[in-house]
N, C-alpha and C positions, 0 to 999 in steps of 0.2 A: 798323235803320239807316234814314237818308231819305235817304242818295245812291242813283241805280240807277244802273249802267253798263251803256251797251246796244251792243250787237256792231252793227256796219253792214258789217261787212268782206266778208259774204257776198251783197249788194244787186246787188253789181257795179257801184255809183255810184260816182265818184271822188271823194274827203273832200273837196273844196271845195263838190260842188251841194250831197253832206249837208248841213254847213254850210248854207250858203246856203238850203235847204229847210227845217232847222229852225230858224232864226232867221229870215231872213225873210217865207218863208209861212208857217209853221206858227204865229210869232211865238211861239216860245219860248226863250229864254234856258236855254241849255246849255252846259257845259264841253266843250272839244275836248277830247278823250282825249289824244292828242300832244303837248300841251303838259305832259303829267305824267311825260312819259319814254319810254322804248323799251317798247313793248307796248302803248302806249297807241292806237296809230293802228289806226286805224275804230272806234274808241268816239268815245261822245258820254255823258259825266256829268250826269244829271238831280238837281235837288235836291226832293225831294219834300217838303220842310219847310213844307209848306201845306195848305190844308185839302183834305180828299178832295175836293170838288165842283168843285176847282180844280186836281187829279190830272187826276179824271176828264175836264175839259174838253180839257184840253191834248192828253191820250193822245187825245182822239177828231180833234183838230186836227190831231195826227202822225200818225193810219192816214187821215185823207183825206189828208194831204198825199201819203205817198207806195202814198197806193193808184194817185194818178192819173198817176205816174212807172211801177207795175207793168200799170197798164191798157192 
């Protein structure tokens, strides 16, 4: 598959900084989980339909962003 759905529920962020940290800092374009129905809230739907090098960048752009929220 190339969608990932990824758990934030356990961050203790509240789903709007998520948001806001992976689209704006991170500057990645992701689906809100919640918007796909009940069970969806504290995911964030990645589509990974692009090249690895551009997996890779993103993932490294999402652990600094919120490494500096856990720091």
């Amino acid at each position: 598959t190339y969608l990932a759905w990824v758990d934030f529920s356990g961050t203790g962020i509240p789903e709007k900084e998520i948001i806001s940290k992976i689209h704006n800092t991170a500057g990645i374009a992701a689906s809100i989980g919640s918007t796909f129905g009940k069970g969806g809230e504290g995911f964030m739907r990645f589509n990974l339909a692009c090249p690895r090098a551009r997996v890779i960048e993103a993932t490294q752009r999402l652990l600094s962003t919120f490494n500096e929220t856990i720091s």
